[in-house]
Each structure stands twice: as C-alpha cells, then as structure tokens.
N, C-alpha and C positions, 0 to 999 in steps of 0.2 A: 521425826517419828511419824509413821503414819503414809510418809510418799508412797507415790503409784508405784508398781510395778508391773508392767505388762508380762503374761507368762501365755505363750503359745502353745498350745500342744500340736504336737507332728507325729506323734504314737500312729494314728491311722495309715499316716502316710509313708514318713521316712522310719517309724518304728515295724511296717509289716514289709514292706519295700524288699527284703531278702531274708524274712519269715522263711521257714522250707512248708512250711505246708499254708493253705488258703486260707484266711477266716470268713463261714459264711457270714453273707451280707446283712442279714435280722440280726447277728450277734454283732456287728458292727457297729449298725446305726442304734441295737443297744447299749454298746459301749460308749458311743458318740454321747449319746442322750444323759448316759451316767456321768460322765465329766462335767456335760454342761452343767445337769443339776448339783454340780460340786461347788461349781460355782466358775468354769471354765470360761474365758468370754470369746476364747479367738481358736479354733481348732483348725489343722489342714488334715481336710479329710482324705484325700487321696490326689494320685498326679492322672493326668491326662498321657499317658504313653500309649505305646504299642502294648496289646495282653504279651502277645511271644513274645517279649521280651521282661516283660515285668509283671507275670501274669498274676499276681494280688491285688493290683490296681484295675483289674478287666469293669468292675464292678462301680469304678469312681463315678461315673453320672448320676447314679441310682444313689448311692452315698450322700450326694452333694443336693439331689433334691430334698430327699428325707431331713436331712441335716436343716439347711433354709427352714424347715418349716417348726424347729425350734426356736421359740422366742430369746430374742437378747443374746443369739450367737453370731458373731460373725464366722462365716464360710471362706474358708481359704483353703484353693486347691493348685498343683504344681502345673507349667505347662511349659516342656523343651520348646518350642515352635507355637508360630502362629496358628497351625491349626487345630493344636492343642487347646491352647488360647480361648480360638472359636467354640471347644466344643466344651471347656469350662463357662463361658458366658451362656452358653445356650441350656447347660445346664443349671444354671443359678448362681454362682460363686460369686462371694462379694468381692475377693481379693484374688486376683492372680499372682502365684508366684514362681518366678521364671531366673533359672540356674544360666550362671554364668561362667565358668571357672576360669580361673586364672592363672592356672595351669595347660601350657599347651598339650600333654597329655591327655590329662583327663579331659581336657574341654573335647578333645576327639572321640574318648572312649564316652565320655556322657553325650557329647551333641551330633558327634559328628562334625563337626566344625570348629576353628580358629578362635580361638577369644574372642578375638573382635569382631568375626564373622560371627559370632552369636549376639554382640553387643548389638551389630545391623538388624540382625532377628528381633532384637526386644525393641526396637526403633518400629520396627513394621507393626508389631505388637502393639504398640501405644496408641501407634496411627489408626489401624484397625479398634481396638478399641475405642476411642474417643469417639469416635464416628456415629457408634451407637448409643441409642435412646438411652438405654440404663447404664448410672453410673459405675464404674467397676474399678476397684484401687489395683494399682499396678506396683509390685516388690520384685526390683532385680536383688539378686543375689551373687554376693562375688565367691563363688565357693572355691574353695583350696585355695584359701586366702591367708592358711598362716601352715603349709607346706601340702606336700604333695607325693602318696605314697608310688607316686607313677614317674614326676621330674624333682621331687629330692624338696629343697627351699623352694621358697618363693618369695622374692625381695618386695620390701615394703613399696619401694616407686612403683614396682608392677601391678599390685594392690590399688594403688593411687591412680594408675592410669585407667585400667580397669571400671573403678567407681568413677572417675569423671565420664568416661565414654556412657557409661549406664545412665549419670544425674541429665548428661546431657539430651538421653534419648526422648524424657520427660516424664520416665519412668517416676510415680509419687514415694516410693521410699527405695532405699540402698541396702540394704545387708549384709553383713559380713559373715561368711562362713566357715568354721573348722572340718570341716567334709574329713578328714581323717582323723581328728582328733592330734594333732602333733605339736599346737599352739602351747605357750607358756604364758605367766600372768605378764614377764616384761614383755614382751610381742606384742599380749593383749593388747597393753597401754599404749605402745609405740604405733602399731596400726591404725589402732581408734582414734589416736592425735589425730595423724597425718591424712587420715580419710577425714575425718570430724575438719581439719583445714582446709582439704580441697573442695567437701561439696557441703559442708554446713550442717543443716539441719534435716537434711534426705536420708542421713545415717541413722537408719533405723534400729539396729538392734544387732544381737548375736544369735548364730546357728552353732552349737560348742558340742565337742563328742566327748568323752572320758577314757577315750583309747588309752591315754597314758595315764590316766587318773590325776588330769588335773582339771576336769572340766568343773567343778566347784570354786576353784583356786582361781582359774579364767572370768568365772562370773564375778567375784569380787576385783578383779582387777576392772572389770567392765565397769562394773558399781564405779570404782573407784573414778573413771574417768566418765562418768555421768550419762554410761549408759541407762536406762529404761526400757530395755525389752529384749525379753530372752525367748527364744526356741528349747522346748525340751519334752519328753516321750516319758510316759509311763514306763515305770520299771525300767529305765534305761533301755529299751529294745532300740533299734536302726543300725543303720549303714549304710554304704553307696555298693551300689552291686558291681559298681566300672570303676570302682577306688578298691583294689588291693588293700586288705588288713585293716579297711575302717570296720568300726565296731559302734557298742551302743551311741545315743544320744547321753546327756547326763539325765535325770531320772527326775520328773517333776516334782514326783512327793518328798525326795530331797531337795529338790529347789526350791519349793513353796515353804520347807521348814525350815530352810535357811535365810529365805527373806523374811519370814514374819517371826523368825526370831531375832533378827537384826532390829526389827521395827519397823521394815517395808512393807506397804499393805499388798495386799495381793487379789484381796477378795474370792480366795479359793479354801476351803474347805480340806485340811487335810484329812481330817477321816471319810471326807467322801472320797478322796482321790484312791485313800487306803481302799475302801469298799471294791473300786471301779475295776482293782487289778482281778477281781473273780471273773468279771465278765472277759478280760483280756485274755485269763487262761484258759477258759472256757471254749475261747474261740481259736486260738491256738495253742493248745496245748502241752504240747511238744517242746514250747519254747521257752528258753531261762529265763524266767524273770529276777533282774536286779533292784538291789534301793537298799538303802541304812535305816532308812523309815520304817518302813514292812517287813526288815528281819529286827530291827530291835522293837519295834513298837512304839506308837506316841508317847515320848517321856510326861508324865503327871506335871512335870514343871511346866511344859509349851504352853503358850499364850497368842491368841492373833496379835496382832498389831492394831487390827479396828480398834 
C-alpha cells in the first residue's frame, strides 16, 4: 500500500498532436501550470518537429521555457532527430524523448528512416548530448511495440532487438509504446518480460492508447509485472498523425483513480486533474473530451492511498 507510481502527462503533446484546431499558447502553459498544481510531477509538453507538418507543436520552445520555470516539474519534450534534440536542450527541457518504432512502416512514415537508422539517430543524440554542460535525461521509445496499424503484428524478438539497440546507444531509460493502441494485457506481460530480460533496469515504463479499450486492463498487466511508470493525457485526447486509426491516450483522471484506489500513491490530486479539463476545453474546444472520472463524478467512497 502506498508504492510510487510515476504518472506522466503527454496531454500537451501527444494529447493536442492531431487536435484540428490550435490551442493558444497562454491557455497552454495555463493548462500546464494547472496539472502541475494538481500535483503533476513529469509533463511532455510538446515535440520539437516541423510546424508544417504538426503545426500544434509550432509553439513547443515558448512552452518548454514557461513550463521550466514551475517549481518541482520536470519538463519533457519529444525530439524525431538530433536537431530537434538541440533545439529541446536550448530550449530547457529536462528530459528528451525520442520515437523509435519498430515498425518499418511507421518508422518511415514517422521518421523517415529504418528502425535502426533511427536507433543510429538516438546514438548521435546521446553523443551530442552528453557533450554538453547541462545535464539532460535521455528516453528512447520503442513505439508500435505491441502492433502496428501500417505493418499488421509486431513480434516480441523485434521489440527485443529494438530496446537492446536503444539501451545500447546509452540512451538513460527505454519505453515501451502502444502507438496504436492494439496491445492486450498477455502481450503486455510477454513484452515487459522479455525487454525487462534483455536490457534490465533501462525499462522505463509504458506509453498505452485505449483504441480498443483496453488501455486500463494493459496498465494492470504492467502493474502486474512491476512496472512503475505510465504515460497518459487528460481526457484521453492523442494519437499519432503517421499511424492510421490510432486514437486517444488512456485518460489520467482514470488512471490516477485507478491507482489510488488500488492503494498506489501517485501524488496527484484527482479533483484537480477533474478542475484542469476546463482549461483543456477552453483551449480546444471543438474537441471530445473522454474519462469515467468526469462523466460519472468522484465516487464519495474514493480515498488517496497517501
């Protein structure tokens, strides 16, 4: 009773990432500000891309300073390439994190390059990083890691080979990602083994969608095989804009009420998280918001776990 559980928010990033319309940027880094005072501790505020192509993200540097300068948040923003990379460090970011997929599909339609030609990318990434003065944590991600709505499956060895190319680059954590949401809770378990074998303790956590509604069911099989840190977006918003048919994230305010009713601490705040979806809609409007939290309301029974 009482374990950690790390809960990230990606709402900024992979929640507005194929928004149809823009959120301005004061409603943003109001949004950002409201989470943290929820009790948020790890947000990714945006990715470092081309605007023409992901023009919600035009605005990530301005994000990512604002952001840094609330206390007790760490900053994590996304970066295809090394000179993404650079211009997340230049901008403040504590944590880089940088897509991998392991999908030859998608790795194309997302990077433009081969699996492992991107695995080389995060190799030059680390390099370039370390170089400089401030420290900066580096998270590869193996996305379309438990299937692929562009090449179909994706076998657990190629998972495996994937994460070892990534641990090896000296990339500081690993991640596993549902980029379309297609995973189930046996997969969960079977993946998290056999990465959790190959590269140990670099296995950081999960990135889970609820395409097929099982991304609740996915977190407990994670639980179960000890993982500690999850990816998830308010109200469920996200998807990949170069992944066909991916859809939301799973939805924090149901994940935070489902770990601190298990008894996992979480140190979040779910009636702030409730409060935070005003500023969400406010800034995008247009968009559906999801969650079992916000349309049934905090049941009288819920208790933290603190």
């Amino acid at each position: 009773m009482g374990e950690r559980v790390t809960v990230c928010e990606v709402g900024p990033r992979d929640g507005l990432q194929i928004a149809r319309s823009i959120m301005p940027t004061a409603i943003k880094v109001q949004w950002i500000a409201a989470l943290a005072a929820a009790g948020v501790r790890e947000i990714e505020v945006g990715s470092f891309v081309p605007p023409r192509l992901v023009p919600q993200m035009a605005d990530t540097a301005a994000v990512v300073r604002a952001a840094t300068a609330l206390p007790g948040l760490l900053v994590a923003a996304l970066a295809p390439n090394l000179k993404g990379a650079q211009n997340a460090y230049a901008a403040g970011a504590h944590r880089i994190s940088i897509p991998v997929s392991v999908s030859e599909g998608h790795s194309r339609a997302n990077t433009n390059r081969a699996p492992f030609e991107q695995v080389a990318e995060v190799g030059r990434i680390v390099e370039w990083v370390r170089a400089q003065e401030r420290p900066v944590s580096i998270e590869a991600a193996c996305a379309t890691a438990f299937g692929c709505s562009i090449d179909g499956a994706i076998s657990t060895a190629a998972v495996v080979r994937v994460a070892e190319g990534l641990a090896a680059t000296g990339a500081d954590r690993v991640a596993l990602a549902d980029t379309v949401g297609y995973g189930n809770p046996a997969q969960i378990r079977a993946v998290v083994r056999a990465v959790r074998a190959a590269i140990g303790p670099k296995l950081s956590g999960l990135h889970l969608h609820d395409t097929m509604g099982l991304g609740l069911a996915n977190v407990l099989a994670g639980l179960e095989e000890g993982v500690r840190a999850f990816d998830a977006a308010l109200a469920g918003l996200g998807g990949c804009p170069f992944a066909p048919g991916a859809s939301g994230n799973i939805a924090t305010e149901d994940l935070v009420f489902m770990l601190e009713s298990m008894g996992f601490s979480t140190g979040i705040d779910l009636a702030g998280l409730v409060a935070a979806r005003d500023l969400l809609h406010a800034g995008v409007p247009n968009e559906p918001l999801r969650g079992q939290v916000a349309r049934a309301g905090i049941p009288r029974t819920f208790r933290t776990a603190a």
